[in-house]
C-alpha positions in Angstrom: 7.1 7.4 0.4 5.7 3.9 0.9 7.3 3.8 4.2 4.9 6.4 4.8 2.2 4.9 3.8 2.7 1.8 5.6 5.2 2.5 9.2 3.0 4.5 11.4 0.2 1.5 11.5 2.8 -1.3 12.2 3.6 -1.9 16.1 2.2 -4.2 18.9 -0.1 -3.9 20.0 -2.1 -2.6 17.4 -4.1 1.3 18.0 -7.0 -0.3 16.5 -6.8 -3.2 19.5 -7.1 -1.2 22.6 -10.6 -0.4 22.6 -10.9 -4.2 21.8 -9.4 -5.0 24.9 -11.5 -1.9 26.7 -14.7 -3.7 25.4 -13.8 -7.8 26.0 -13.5 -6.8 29.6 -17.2 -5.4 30.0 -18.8 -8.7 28.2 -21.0 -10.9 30.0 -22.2 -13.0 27.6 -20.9 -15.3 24.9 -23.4 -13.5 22.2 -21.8 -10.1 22.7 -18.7 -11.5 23.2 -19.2 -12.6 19.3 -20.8 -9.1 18.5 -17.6 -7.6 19.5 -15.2 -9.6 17.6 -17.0 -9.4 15.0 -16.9 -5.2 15.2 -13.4 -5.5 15.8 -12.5 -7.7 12.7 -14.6 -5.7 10.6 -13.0 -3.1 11.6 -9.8 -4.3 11.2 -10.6 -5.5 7.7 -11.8 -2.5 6.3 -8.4 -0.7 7.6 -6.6 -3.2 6.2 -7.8 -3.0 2.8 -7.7 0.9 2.9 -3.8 0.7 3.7 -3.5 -1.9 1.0 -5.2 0.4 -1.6 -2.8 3.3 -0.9 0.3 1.1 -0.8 -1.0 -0.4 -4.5 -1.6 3.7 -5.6 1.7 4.1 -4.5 3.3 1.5 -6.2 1.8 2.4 -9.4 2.4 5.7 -9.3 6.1 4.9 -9.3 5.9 2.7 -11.5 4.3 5.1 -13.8 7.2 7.0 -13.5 9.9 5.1 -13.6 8.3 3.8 -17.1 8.6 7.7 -18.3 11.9 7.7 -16.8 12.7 5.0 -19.1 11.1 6.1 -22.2 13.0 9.0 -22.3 16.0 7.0 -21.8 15.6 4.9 -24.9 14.2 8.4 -26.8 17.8 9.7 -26.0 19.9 7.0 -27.1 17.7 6.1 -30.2 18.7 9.8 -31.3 22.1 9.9 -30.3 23.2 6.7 -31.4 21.3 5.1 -34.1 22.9 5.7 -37.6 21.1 3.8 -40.4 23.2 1.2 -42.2 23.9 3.0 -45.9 24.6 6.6 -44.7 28.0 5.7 -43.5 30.7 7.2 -45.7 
């Protein structure tokens, strides 16, 4: 699941680089040069941080339920085996 999440945007070089590479070649001058950098670690940034949000959703959601998992774990074996002191014969 978090594989999912996460595998298809890990490789070299990165999708999100080639038009990078596409546009470094067309600049003349050290101001647009800068312009696209900048663009492309915005835009690098912002995926980032998208990615990083659905990995942390992921991670809570099974967190979420492996804490139910768990609570009806202990509900099970508080039933099954608790016998209060007294009530033995």
């Amino acid at each position: 699941m978090m594989r999912d999440a996460s595998g298809p945007s890990i490789g070299w070089p990165p999708r999100d680089s080639l038009p990078i590479a596409g546009n470094s070649r067309a600049v003349r001058s050290l101001d647009k040069a800068f312009e696209v950098q900048t663009e492309f670690a915005k835009q690098a940034f912002e995926t980032f941080l998208a990615e990083s949000r659905k990995i942390h959703e992921l991670h809570s959601e099974l967190a979420r339920q492996r804490v139910v998992q768990l609570e009806g774990f202990v509900a099970r074996i508080t039933q099954t085996t608790f016998v209060p002191r007294g009530t033995l014969a």
